[in-house]
KOLSENU-804152 format. One record per atom (N, C-alpha, C, O): residue number from 1; residue in three letters; atom name; x, y, z. Coordinates in steps of 0.2 Angstrom, whole numbers, plus 2048, in hexadecimal, padded with zeros to 3 digits. Layout:
// residues N
+-----+------+------+-----+-----+-----+
| seq | type | atom |  px |  py |  pz |
+-----+------+------+-----+-----+-----+
| NUM |  Ala |   CA |   X |   Y |   Z |
...
+-----+------+------+-----+-----+-----+
***
This chain:
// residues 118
+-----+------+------+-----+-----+-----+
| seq | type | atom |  px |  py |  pz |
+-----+------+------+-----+-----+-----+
|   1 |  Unk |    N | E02 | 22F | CA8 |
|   1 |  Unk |   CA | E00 | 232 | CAD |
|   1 |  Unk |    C | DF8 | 235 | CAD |
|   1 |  Unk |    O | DF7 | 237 | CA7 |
|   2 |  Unk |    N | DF3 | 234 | CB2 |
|   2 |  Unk |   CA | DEF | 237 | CB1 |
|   2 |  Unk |    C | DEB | 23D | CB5 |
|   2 |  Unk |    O | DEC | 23E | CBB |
|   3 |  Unk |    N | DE8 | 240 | CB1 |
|   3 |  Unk |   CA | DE7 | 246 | CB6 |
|   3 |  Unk |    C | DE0 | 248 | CB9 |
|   3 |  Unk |    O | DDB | 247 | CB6 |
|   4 |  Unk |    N | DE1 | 24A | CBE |
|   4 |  Unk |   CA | DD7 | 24A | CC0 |
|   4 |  Unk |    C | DD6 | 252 | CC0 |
|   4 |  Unk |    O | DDA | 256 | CC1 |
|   5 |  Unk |    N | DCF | 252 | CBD |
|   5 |  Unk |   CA | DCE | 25A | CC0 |
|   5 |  Unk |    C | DCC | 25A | CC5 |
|   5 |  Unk |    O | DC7 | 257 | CC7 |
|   6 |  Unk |    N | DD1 | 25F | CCA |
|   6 |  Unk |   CA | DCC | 263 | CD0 |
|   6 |  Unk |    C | DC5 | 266 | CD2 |
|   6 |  Unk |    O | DC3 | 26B | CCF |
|   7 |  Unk |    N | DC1 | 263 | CD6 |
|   7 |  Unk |   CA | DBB | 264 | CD4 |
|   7 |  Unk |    C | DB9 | 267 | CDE |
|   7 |  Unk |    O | DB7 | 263 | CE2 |
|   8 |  Unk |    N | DB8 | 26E | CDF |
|   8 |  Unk |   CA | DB7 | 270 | CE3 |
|   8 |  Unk |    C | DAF | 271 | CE6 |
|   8 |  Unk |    O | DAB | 274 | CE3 |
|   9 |  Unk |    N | DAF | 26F | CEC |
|   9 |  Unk |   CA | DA7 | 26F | CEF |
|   9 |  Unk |    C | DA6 | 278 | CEF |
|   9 |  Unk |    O | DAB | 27C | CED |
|  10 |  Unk |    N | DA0 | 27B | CF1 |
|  10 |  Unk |   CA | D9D | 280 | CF2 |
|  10 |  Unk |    C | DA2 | 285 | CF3 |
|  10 |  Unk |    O | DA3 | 28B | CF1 |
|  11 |  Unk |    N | DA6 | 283 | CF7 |
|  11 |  Unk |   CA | DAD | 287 | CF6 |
|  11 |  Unk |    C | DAF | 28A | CF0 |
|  11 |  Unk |    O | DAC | 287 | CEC |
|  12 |  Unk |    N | DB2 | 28F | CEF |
|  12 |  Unk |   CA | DB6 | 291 | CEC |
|  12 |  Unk |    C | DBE | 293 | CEC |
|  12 |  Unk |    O | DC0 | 296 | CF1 |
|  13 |  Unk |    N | DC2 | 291 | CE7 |
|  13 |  Unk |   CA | DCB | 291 | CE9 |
|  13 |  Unk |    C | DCA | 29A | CE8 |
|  13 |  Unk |    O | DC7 | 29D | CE5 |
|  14 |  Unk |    N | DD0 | 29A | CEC |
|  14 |  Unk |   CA | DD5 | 29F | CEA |
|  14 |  Unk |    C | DD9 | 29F | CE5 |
|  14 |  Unk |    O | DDE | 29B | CE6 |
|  15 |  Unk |    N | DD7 | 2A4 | CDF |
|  15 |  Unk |   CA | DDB | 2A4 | CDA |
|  15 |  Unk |    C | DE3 | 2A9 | CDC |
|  15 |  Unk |    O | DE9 | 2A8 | CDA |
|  16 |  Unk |    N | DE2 | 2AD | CDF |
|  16 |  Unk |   CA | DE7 | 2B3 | CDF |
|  16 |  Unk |    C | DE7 | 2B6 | CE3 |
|  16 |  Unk |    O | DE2 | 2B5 | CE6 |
|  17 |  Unk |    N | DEB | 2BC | CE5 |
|  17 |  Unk |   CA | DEB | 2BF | CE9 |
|  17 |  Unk |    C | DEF | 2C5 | CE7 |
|  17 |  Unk |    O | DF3 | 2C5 | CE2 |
|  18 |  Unk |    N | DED | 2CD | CEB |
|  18 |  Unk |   CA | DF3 | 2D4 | CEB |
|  18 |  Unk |    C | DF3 | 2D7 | CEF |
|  18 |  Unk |    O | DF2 | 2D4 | CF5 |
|  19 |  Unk |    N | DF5 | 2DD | CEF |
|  19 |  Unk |   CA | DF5 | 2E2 | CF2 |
|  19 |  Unk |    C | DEC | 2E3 | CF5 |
|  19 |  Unk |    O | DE8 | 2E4 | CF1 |
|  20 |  Unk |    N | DEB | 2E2 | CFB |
|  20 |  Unk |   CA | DE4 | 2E2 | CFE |
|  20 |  Unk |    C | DE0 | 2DF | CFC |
|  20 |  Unk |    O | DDB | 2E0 | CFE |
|  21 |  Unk |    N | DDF | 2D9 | CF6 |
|  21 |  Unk |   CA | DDB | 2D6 | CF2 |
|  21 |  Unk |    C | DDD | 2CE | CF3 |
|  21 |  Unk |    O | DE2 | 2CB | CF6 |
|  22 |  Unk |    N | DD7 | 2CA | CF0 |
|  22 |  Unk |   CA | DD8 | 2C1 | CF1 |
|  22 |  Unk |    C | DD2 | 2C2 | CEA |
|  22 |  Unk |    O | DCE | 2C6 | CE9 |
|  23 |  Unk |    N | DD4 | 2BE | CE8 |
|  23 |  Unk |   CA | DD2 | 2BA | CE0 |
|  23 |  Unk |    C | DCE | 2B4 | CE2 |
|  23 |  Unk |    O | DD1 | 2B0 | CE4 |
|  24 |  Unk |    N | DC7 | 2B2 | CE2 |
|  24 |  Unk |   CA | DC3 | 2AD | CE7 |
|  24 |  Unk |    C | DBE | 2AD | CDE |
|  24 |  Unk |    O | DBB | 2B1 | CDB |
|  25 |  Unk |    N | DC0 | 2A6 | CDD |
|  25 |  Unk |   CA | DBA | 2A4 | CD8 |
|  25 |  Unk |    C | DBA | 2A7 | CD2 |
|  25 |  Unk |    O | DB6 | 2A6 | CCD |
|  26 |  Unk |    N | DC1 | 2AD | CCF |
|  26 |  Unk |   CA | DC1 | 2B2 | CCC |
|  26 |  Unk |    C | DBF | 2B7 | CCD |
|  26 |  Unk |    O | DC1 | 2BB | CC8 |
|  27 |  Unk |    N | DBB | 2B9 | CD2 |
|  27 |  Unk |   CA | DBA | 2C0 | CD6 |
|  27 |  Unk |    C | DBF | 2C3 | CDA |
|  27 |  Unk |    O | DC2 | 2C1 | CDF |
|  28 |  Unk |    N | DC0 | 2C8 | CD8 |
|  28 |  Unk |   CA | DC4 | 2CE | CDD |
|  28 |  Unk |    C | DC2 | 2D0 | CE4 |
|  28 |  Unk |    O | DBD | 2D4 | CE5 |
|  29 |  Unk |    N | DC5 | 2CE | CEA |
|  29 |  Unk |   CA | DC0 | 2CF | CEE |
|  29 |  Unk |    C | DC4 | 2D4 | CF1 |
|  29 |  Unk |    O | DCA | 2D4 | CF0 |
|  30 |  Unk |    N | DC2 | 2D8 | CF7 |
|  30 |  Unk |   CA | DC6 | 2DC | CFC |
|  30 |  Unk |    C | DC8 | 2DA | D01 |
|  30 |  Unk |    O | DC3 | 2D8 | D05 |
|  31 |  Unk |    N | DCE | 2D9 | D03 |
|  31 |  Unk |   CA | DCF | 2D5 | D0B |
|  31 |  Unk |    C | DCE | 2DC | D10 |
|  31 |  Unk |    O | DD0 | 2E2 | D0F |
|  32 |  Unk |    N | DCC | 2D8 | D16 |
|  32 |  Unk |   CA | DCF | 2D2 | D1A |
|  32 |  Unk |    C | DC8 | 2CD | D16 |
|  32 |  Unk |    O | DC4 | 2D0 | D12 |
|  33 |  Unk |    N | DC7 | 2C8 | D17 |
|  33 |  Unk |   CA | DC3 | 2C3 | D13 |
|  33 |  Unk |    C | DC1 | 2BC | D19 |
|  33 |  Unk |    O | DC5 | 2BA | D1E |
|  34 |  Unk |    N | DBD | 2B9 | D18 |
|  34 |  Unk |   CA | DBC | 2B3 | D1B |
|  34 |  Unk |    C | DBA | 2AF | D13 |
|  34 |  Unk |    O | DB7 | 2B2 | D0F |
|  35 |  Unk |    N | DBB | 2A8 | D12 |
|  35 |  Unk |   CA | DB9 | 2A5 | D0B |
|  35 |  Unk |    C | DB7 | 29B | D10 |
|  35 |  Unk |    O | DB9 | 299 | D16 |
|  36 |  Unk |    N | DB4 | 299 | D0B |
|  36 |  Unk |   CA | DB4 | 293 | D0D |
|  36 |  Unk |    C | DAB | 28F | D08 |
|  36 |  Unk |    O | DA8 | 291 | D03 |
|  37 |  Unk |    N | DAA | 28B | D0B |
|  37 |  Unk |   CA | DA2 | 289 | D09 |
|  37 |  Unk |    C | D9E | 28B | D09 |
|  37 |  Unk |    O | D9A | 289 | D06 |
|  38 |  Unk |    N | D9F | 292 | D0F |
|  38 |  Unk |   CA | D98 | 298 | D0F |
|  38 |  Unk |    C | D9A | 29C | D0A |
|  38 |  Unk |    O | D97 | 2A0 | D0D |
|  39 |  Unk |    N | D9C | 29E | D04 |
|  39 |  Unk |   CA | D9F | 2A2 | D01 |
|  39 |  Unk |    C | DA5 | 2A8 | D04 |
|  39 |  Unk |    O | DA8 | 2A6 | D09 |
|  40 |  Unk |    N | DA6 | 2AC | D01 |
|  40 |  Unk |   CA | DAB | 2B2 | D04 |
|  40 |  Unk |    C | DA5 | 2B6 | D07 |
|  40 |  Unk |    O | D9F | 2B8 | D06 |
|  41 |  Unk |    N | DAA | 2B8 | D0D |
|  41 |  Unk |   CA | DA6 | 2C0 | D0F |
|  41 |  Unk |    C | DAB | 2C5 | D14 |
|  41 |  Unk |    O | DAF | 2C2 | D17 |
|  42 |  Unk |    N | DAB | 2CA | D14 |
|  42 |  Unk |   CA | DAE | 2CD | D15 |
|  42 |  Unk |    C | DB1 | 2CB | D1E |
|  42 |  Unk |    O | DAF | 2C6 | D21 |
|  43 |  Unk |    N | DB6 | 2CE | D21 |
|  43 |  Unk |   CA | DB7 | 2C9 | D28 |
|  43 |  Unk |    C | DBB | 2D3 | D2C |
|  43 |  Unk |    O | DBC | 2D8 | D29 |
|  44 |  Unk |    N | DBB | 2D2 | D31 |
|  44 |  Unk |   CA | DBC | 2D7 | D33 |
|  44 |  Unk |    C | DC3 | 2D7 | D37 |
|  44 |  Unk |    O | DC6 | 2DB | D3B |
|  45 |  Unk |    N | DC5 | 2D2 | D35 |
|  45 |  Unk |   CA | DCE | 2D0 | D3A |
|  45 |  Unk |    C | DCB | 2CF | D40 |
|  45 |  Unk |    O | DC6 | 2CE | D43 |
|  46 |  Unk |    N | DD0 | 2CF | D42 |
|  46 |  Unk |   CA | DD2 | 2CA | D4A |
|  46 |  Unk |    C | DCC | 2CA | D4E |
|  46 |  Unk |    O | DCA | 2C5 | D50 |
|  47 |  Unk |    N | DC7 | 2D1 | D4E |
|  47 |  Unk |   CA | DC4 | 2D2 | D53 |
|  47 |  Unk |    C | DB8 | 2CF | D51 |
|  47 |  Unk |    O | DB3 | 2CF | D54 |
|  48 |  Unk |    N | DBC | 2CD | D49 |
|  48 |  Unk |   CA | DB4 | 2CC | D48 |
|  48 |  Unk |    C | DB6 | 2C3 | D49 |
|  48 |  Unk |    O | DB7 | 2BF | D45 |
|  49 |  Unk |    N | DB6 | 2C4 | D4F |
|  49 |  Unk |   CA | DB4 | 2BB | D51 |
|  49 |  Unk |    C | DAE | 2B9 | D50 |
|  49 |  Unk |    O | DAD | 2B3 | D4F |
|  50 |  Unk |    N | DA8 | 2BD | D50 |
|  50 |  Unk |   CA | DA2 | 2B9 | D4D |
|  50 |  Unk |    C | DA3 | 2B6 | D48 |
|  50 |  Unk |    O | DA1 | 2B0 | D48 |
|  51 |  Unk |    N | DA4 | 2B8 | D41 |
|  51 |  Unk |   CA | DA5 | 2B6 | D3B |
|  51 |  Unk |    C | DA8 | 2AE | D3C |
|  51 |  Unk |    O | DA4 | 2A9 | D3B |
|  52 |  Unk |    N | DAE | 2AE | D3E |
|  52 |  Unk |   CA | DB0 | 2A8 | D40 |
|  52 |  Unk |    C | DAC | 2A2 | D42 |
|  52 |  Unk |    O | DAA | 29C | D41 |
|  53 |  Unk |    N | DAB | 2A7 | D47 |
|  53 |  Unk |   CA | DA5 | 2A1 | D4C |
|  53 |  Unk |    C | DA1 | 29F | D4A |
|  53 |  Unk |    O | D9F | 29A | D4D |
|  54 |  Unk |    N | D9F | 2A0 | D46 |
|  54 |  Unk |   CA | D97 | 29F | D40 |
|  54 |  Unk |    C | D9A | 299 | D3C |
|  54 |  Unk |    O | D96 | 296 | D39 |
|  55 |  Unk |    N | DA1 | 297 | D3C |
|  55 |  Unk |   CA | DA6 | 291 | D3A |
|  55 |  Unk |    C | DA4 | 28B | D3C |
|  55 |  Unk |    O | DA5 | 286 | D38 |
|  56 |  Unk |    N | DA2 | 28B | D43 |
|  56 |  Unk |   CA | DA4 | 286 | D4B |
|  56 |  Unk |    C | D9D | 281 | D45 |
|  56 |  Unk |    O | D98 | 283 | D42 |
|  57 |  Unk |    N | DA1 | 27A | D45 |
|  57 |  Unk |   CA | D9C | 274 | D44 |
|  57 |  Unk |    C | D9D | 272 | D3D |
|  57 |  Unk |    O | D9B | 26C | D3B |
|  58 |  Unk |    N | DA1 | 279 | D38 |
|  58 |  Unk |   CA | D9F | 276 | D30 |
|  58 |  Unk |    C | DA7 | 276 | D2D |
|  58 |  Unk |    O | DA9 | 273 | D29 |
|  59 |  Unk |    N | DAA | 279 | D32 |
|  59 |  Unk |   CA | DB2 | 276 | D31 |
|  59 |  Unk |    C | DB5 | 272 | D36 |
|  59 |  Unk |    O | DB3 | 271 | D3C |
|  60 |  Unk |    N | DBB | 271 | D32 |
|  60 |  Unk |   CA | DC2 | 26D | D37 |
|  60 |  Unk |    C | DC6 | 273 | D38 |
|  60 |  Unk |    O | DC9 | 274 | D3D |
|  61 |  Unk |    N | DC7 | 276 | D32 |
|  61 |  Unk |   CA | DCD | 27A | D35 |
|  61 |  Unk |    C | DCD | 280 | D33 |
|  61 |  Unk |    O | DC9 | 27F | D2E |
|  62 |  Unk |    N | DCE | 286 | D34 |
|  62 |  Unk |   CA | DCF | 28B | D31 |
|  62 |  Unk |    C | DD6 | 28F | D30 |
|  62 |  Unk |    O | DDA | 28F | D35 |
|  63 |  Unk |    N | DD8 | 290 | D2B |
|  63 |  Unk |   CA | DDE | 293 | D29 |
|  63 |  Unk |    C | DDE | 29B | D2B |
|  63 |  Unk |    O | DDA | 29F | D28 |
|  64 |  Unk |    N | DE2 | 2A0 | D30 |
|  64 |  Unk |   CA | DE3 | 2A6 | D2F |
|  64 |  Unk |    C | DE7 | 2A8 | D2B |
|  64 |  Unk |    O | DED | 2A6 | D2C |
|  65 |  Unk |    N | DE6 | 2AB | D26 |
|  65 |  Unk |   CA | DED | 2AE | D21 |
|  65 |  Unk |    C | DEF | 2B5 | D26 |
|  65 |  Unk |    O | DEA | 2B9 | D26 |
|  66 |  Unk |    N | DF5 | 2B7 | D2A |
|  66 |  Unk |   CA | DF6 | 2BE | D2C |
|  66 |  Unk |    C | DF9 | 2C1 | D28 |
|  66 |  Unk |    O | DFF | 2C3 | D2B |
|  67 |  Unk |    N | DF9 | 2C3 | D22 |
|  67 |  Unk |   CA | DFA | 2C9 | D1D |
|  67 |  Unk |    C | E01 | 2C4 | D1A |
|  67 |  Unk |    O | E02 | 2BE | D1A |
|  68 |  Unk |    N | E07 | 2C9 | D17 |
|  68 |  Unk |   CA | E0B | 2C6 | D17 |
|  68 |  Unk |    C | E11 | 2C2 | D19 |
|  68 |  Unk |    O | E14 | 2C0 | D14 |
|  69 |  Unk |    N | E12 | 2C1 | D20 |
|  69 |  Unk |   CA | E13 | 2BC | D23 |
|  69 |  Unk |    C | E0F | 2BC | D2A |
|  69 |  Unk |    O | E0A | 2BF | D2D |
|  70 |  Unk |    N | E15 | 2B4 | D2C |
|  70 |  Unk |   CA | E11 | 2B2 | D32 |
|  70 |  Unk |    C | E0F | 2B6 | D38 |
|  70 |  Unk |    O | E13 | 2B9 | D3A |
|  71 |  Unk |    N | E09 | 2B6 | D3C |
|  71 |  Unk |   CA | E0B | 2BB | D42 |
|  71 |  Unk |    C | E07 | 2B6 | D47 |
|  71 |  Unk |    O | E06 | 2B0 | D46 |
|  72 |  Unk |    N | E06 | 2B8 | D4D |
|  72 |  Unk |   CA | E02 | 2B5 | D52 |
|  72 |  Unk |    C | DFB | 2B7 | D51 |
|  72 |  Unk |    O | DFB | 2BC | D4D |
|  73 |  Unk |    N | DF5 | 2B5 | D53 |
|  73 |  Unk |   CA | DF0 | 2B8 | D53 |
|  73 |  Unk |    C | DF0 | 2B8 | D5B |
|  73 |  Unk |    O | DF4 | 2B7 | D5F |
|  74 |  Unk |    N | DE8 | 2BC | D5D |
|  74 |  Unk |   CA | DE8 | 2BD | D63 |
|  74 |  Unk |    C | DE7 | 2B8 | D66 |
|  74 |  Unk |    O | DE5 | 2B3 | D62 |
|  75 |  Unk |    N | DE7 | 2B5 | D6D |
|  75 |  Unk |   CA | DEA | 2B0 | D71 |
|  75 |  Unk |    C | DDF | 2AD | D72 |
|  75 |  Unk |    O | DDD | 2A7 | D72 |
|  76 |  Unk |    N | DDB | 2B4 | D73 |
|  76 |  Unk |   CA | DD7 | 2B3 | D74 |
|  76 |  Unk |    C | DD0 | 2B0 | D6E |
|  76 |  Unk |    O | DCC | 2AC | D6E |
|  77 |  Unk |    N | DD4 | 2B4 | D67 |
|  77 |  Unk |   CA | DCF | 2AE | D62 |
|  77 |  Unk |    C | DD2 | 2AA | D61 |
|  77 |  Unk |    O | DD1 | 2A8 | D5B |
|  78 |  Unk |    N | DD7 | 2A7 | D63 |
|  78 |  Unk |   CA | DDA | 2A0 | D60 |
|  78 |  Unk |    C | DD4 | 29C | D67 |
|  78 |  Unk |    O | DD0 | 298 | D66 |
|  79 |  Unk |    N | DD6 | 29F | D6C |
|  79 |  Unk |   CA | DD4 | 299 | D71 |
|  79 |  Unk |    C | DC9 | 299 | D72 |
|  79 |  Unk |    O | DC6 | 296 | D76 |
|  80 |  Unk |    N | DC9 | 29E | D6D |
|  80 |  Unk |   CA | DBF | 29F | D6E |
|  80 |  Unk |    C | DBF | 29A | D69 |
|  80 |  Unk |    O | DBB | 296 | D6A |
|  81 |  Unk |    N | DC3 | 29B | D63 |
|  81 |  Unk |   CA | DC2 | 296 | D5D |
|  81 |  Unk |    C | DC1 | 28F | D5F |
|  81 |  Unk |    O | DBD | 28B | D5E |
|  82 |  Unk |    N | DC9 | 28F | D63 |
|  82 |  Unk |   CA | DCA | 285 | D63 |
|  82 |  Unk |    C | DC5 | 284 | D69 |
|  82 |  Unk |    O | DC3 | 27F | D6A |
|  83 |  Unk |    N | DC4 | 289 | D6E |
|  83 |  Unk |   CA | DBF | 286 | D70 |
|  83 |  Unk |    C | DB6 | 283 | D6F |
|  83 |  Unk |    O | DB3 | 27F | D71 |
|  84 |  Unk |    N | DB5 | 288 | D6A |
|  84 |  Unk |   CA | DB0 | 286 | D65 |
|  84 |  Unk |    C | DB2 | 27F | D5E |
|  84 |  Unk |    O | DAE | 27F | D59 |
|  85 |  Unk |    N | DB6 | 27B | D5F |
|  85 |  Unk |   CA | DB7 | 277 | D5C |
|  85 |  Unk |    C | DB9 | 277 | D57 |
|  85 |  Unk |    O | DB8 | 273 | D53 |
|  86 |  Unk |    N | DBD | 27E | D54 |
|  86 |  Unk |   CA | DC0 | 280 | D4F |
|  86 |  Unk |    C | DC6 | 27F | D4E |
|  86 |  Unk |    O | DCA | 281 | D53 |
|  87 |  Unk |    N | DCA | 27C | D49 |
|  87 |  Unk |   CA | DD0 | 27C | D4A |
|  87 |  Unk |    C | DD3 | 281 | D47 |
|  87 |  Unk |    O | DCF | 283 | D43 |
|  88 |  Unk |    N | DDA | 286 | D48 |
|  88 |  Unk |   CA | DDC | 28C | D45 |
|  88 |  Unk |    C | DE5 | 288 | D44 |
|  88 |  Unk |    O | DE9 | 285 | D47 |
|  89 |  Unk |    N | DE5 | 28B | D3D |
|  89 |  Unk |   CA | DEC | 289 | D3B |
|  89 |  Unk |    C | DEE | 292 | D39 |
|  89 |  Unk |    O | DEB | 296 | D35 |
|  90 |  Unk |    N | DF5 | 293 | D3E |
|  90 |  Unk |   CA | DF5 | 29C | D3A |
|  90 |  Unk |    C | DFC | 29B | D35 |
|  90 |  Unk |    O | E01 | 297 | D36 |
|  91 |  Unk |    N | DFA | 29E | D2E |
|  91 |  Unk |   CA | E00 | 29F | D2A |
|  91 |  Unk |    C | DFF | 2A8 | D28 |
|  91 |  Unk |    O | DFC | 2AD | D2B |
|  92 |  Unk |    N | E05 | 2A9 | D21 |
|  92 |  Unk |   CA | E04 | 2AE | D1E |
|  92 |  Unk |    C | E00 | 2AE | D19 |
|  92 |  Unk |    O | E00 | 2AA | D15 |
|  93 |  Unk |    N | DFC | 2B4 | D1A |
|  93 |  Unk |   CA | DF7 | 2B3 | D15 |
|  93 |  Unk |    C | DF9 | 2AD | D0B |
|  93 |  Unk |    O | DF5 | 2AA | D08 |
|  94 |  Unk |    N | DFD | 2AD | D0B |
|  94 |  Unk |   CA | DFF | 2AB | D05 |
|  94 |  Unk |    C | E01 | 2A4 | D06 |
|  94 |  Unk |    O | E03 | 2A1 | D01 |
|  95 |  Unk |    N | E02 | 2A1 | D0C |
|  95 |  Unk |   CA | E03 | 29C | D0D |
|  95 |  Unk |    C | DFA | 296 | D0F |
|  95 |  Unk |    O | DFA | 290 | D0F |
|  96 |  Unk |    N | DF6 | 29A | D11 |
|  96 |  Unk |   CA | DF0 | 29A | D12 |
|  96 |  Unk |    C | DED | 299 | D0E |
|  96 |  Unk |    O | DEA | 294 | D0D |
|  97 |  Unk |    N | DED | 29D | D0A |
|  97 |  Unk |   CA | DE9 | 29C | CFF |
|  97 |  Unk |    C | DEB | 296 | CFE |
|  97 |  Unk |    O | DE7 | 292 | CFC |
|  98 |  Unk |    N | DF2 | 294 | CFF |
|  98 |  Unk |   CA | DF4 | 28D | CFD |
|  98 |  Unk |    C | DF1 | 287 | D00 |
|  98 |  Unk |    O | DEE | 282 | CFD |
|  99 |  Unk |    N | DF3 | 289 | D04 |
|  99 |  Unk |   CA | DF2 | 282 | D08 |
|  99 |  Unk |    C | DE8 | 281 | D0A |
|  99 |  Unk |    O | DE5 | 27C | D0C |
| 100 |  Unk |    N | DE5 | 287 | D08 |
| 100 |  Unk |   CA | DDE | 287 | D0A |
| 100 |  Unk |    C | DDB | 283 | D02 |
| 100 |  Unk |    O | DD7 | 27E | D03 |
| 101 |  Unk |    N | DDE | 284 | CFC |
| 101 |  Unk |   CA | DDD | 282 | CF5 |
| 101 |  Unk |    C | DDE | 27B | CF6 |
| 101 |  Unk |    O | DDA | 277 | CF3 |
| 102 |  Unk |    N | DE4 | 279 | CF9 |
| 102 |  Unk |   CA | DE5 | 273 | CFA |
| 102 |  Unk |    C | DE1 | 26C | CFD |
| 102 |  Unk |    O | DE1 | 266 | CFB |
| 103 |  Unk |    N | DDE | 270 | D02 |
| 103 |  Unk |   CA | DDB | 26A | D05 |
| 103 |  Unk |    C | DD4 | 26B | D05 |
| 103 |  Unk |    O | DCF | 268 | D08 |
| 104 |  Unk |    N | DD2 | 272 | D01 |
| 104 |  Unk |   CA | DCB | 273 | CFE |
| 104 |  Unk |    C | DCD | 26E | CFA |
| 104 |  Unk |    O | DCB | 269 | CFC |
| 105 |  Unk |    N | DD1 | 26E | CF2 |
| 105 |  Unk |   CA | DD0 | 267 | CEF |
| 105 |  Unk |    C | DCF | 263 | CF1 |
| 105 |  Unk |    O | DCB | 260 | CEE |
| 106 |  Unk |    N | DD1 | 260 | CF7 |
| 106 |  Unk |   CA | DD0 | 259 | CF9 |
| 106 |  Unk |    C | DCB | 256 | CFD |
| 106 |  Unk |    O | DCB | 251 | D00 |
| 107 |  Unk |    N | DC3 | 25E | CFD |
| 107 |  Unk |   CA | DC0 | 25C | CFF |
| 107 |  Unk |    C | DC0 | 25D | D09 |
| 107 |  Unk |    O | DBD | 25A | D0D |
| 108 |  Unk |    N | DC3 | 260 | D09 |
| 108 |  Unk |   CA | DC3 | 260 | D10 |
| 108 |  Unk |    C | DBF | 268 | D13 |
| 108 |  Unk |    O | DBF | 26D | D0F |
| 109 |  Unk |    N | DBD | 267 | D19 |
| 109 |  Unk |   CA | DB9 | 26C | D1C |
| 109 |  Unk |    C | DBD | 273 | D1F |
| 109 |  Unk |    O | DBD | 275 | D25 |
| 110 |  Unk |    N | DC0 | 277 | D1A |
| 110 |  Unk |   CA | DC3 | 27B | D1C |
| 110 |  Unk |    C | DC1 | 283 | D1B |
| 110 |  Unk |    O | DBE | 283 | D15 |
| 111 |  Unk |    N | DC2 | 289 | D1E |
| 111 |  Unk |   CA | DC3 | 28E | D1C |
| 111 |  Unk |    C | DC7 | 293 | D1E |
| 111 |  Unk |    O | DCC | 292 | D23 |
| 112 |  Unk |    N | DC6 | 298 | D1A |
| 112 |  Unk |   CA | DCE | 29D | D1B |
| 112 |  Unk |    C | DCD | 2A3 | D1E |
| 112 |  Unk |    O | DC8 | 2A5 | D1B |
| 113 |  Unk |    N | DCE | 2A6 | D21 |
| 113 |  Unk |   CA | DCF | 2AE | D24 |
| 113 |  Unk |    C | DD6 | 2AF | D21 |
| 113 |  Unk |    O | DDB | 2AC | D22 |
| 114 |  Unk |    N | DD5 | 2B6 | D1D |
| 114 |  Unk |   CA | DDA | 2B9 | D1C |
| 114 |  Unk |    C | DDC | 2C1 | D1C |
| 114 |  Unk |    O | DD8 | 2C5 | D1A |
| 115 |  Unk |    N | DE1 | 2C2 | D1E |
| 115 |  Unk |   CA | DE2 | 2C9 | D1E |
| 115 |  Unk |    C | DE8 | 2CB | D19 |
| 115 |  Unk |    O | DED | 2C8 | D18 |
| 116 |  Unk |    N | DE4 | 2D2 | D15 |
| 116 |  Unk |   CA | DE8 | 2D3 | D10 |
| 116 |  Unk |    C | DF2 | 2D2 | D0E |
| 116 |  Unk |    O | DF7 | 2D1 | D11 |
| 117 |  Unk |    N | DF1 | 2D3 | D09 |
| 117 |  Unk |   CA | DFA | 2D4 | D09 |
| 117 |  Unk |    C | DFB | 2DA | D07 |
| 117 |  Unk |    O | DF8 | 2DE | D04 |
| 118 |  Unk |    N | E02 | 2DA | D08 |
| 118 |  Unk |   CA | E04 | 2E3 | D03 |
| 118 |  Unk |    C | E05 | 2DF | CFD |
| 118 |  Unk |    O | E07 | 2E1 | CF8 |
+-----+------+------+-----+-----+-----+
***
């Protein structure tokens, strides 16, 4: 068998996660959080759709993590997003770390918004 090392662009993975916190790079960070190719920066939930918007053009998709499980987001930044050419997949935050690492590995154009967990 053999094995490849994972080799991540300008991105950085989520290593982990807690109570209010995400692990990015080995960094403790505080959520709520935005991560991806721009680095981490802080995100203000639902209502800082500019952060997002600053997205439109360098990804395909963005992952919402809403805390510890699934919820809806607001009807009105799903539809400001995908009308700006964004794509929005919503999970629970911890399903989001995953699947964001995942296709960060494989090189693909993604970033995560996340809001904390308990």
């Amino acid at each position: 068998m053999r094995l490849n090392e994972v080799v991540y662009t300008d991105a950085e993975p989520i290593d982990g996660y807690g109570p209010g916190f995400f692990r990015i790079g080995g960094q403790k960070r505080e959520a709520p959080l935005v991560t991806g190719f721009m680095g981490t920066m802080s995100w203000g939930g639902y209502d800082d759709v500019e952060t997002l918007l600053a997205l439109e053009g360098e990804i395909d998709v963005l992952f919402v993590g809403t805390g510890d499980d699934v919820a809806h987001i607001p009807r009105a930044l799903r539809d400001t997003l995908e009308a700006k050419g964004v794509g929005v997949e919503v999970m629970s935050s911890p399903a989001a770390c995953r699947t964001y690492n995942v296709l960060l590995s494989e090189g693909r154009r993604v970033a995560v918004a996340l809001l904390p967990v308990t």
